[in-house]
N, C-alpha and C positions, 0 to 999 in steps of 0.2 A: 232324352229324359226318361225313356221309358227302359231303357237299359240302366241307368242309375238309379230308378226303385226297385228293378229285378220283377218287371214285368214282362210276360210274354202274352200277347192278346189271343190267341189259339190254344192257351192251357185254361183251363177252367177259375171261372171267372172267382168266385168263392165257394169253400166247402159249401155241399147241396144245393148249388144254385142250379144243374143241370145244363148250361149255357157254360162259353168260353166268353172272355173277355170281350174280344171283338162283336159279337152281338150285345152282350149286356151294356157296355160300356164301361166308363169307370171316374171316379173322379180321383185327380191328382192336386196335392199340396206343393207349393213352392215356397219357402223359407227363404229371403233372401238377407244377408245378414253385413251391414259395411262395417267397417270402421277405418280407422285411421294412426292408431297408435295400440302400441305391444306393452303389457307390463313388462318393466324391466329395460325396456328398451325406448321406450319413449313415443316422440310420435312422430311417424312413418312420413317421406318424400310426398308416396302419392297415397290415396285413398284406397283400399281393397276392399274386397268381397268374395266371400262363397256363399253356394248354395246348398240346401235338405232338401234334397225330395221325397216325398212319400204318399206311397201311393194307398188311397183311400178302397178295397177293393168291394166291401158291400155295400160303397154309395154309387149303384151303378147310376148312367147319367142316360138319357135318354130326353127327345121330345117328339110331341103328335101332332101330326097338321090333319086338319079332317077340310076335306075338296067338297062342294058340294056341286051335282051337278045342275042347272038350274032349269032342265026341258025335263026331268026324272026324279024319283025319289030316291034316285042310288046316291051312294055318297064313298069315298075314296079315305081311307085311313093312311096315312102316312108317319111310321114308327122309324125315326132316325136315332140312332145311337151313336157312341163315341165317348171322348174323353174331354173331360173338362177339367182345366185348368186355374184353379185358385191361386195365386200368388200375396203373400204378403211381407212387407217391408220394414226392414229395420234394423237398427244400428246406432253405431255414435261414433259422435263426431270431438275430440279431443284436443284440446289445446294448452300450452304451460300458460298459465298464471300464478306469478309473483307472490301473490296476496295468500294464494292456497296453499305457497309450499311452504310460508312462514305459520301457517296454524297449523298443517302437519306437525312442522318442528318443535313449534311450541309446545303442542299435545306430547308429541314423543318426549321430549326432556322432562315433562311434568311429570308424565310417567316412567322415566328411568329413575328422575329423584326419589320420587317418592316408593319406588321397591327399592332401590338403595338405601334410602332412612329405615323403612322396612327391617330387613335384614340383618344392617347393622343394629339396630334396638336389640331383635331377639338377640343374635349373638355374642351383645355384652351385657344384658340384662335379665336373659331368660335360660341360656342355656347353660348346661351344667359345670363346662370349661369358659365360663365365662370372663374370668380373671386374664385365661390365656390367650384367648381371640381378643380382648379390648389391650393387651399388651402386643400382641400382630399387627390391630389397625392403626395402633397410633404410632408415630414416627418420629422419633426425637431429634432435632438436626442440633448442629453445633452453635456454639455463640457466636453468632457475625459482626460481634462488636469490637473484632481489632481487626478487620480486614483492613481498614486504614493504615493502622502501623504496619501491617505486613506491608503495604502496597508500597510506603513509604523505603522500604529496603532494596538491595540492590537484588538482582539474581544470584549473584555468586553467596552473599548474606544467606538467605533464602533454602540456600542447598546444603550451606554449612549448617544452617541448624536444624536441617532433616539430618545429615550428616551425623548431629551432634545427639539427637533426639533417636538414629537407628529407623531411620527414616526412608523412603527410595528417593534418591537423587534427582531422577529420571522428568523429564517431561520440562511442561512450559512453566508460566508462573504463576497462572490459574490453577493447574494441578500442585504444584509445591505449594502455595498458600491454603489448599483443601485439604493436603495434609498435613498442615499443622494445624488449622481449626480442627481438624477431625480428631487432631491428640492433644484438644483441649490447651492450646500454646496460651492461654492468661495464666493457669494455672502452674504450667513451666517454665513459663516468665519467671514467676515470681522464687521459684527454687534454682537456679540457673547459678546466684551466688554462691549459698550454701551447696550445690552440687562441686564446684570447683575447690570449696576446702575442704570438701569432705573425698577429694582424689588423693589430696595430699597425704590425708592419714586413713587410707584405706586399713583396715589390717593393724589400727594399733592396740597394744594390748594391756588392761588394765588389770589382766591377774594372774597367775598362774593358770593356766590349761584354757582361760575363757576372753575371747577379746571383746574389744567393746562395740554395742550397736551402733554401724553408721551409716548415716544419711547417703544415698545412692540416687542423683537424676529423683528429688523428691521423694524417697524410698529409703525404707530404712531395710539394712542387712545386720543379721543377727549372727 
């Protein structure tokens, strides 16, 4: 102990005391400190502990017996010195409960919400590109309301009108039905007829030097 505060008892006890340790005495602190679990890591097999030591060096420690003789009026002084030891204790002791990590959570998600609300406000309503961050956050998906009739088709169907649409082929039937929602297949639907008469007369010509405008996969070419 006396090596872990970096005392030596024959070096001088404190500036100007004149005496070395070992005569003055001294008093020593003990910190003892437990626990049982690590942030991060949770909580530990067995219990641990360390210790601080520290050594108090101008509380030197000393007591006095005084002897009396009782046939004389002489009397006997007896000045003993040393080191005294104070120790104090403490620590904690850890354990999961259930109930604590659900208010944790709750806490955290109220607060992730709410600087999420936060932020999104400013950024579509405050700041200066605000037309183009609230075209960022919001996310337009396709119409899900013919996935039925796609489902209703066969694979080889399926392929021919990505096929048919300039489409990738490739993949299962979840992916070929995501890319026809995704190139708006109600809307191609419904041009599908007029796409195939207007193959027919691609390129016909209603004047001299000028042909006429034709419908193309719902598309007109001029």
């Amino acid at each position: 102990l006396l090596a872990a505060a970096g005392v030596d008892l024959d070096n001088e006890s404190y500036a100007g005391s004149g005496h070395s340790a070992r005569y003055e005495g001294l008093t020593m602190l003990i910190d003892i400190h437990y626990y049982n679990a690590v942030p991060w890591r949770g909580v530990l097999r067995e219990p641990a502990y360390y210790y601080e030591v520290t050594a108090m060096r101008q509380n030197p420690w000393g007591q006095h017996k005084v002897l009396w003789d009782p046939h004389s009026t002489n009397r006997t002084v007896i000045a003993m010195h040393g080191v005294m030891i104070r120790a104090n204790l403490g620590g904690t002791i850890g354990r999961f409960v259930f109930n604590n990590l659900l208010l944790q959570l709750a806490a955290s998600l109220a607060l992730l919400a709410g600087a999420t609300t936060g932020v999104n406000c400013v950024a579509q309503y405050m700041m200066r590109y605000r037309a183009y961050y609230h075209a960022a956050l919001v996310d337009k998906t396709a119409d899900f309301s013919e996935v039925a009739t796609l489902e209703a088709q066969s694979t080889e169907e399926l392929r021919e009108e990505c096929r048919r649409r300039s489409l990738a082929t490739g993949g299962n039937r979840v992916e070929l039905i995501s890319r026809l929602i995704a190139d708006d297949h109600v809307d191609h639907a419904d041009t599908v007829a007029g796409s195939a008469r207007s193959d027919a007369s691609f390129f016909r010509g209603t004047g001299p030097g000028r042909p006429e405008a034709l419908p193309i996969h719902g598309r007109t070419l001029t």
